[in-house]
C-alpha positions as CSV (number, residue, x, y, z in Angstrom):
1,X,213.5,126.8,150.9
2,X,213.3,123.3,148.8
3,X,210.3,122.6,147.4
4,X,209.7,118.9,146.4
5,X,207.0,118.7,143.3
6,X,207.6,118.1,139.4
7,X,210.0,121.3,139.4
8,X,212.7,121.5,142.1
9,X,212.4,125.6,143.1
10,X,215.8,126.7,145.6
11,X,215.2,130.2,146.9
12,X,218.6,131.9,147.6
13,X,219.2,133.1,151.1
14,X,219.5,136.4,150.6
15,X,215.6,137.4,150.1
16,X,215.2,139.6,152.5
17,X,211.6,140.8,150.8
18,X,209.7,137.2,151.8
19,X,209.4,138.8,154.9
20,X,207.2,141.7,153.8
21,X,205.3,139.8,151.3
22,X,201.8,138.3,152.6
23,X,200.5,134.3,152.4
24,X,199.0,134.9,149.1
25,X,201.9,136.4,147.5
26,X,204.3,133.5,148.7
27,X,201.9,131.3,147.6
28,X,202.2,132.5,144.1
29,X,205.9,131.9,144.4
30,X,205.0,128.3,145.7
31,X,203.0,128.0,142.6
32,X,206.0,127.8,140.5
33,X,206.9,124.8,140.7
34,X,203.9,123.1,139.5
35,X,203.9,126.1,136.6
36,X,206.8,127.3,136.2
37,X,205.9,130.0,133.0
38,X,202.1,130.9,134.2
39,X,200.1,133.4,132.4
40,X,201.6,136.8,132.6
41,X,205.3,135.6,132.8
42,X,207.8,137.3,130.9
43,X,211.2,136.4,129.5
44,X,214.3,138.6,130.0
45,X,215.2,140.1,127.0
46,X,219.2,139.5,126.4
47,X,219.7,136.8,129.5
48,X,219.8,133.2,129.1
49,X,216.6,131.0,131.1
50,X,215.8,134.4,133.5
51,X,212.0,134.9,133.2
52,X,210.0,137.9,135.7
53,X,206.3,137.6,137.1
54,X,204.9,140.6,138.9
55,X,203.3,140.3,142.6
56,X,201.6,143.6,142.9
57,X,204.4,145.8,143.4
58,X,207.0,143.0,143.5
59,X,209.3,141.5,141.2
60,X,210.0,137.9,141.2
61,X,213.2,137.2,139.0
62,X,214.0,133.5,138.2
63,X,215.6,131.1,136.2
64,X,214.4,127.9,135.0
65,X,216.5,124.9,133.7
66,X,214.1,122.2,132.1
67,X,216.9,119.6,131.4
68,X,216.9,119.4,135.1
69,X,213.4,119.9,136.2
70,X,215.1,123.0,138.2
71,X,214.1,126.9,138.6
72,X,215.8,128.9,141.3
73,X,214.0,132.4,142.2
74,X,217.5,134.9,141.9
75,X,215.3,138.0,143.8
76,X,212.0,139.3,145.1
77,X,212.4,143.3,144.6
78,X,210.3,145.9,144.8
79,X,209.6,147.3,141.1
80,X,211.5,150.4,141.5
81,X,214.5,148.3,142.6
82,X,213.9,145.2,140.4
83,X,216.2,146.0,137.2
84,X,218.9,147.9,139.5
């Protein structure tokens, strides 16, 4: 999925949990392309441009690249899975 706004977000193929997550949730995922470090963000500790936001029990693990207005979500894992 491509999504067109001030940041270009590219979800990777392989995340298979967009299936289980409700309108809302994706929504929040939407949302980060207009604001790509909203409140409650994190930075990964020890890896380059990866930041995590929590969906209720999800993970969201993504990278963002400001030189080229870019952030591509890496996974969507549940939170017993997320750091695995």
């Amino acid at each position: 999925m491509i999504i067109q706004s001030p940041l270009h977000v590219q979800l990777a193929k392989s995340l298979n949990p967009l299936v289980n997550l409700s309108s809302q949730r994706y929504s929040i995922i939407e949302a980060l392309a207009k604001e790509p470090r909203p409140r409650g963000c994190v930075k990964l500790k020890y890896i380059k441009n990866l930041w995590r936001i929590r969906i209720e029990d999800y993970r969201v693990i993504y990278s963002i690249d400001d030189r080229n207005t870019s952030l591509d979500v890496i996974a969507i894992r549940h939170r017993n899975d997320a750091y695995r």
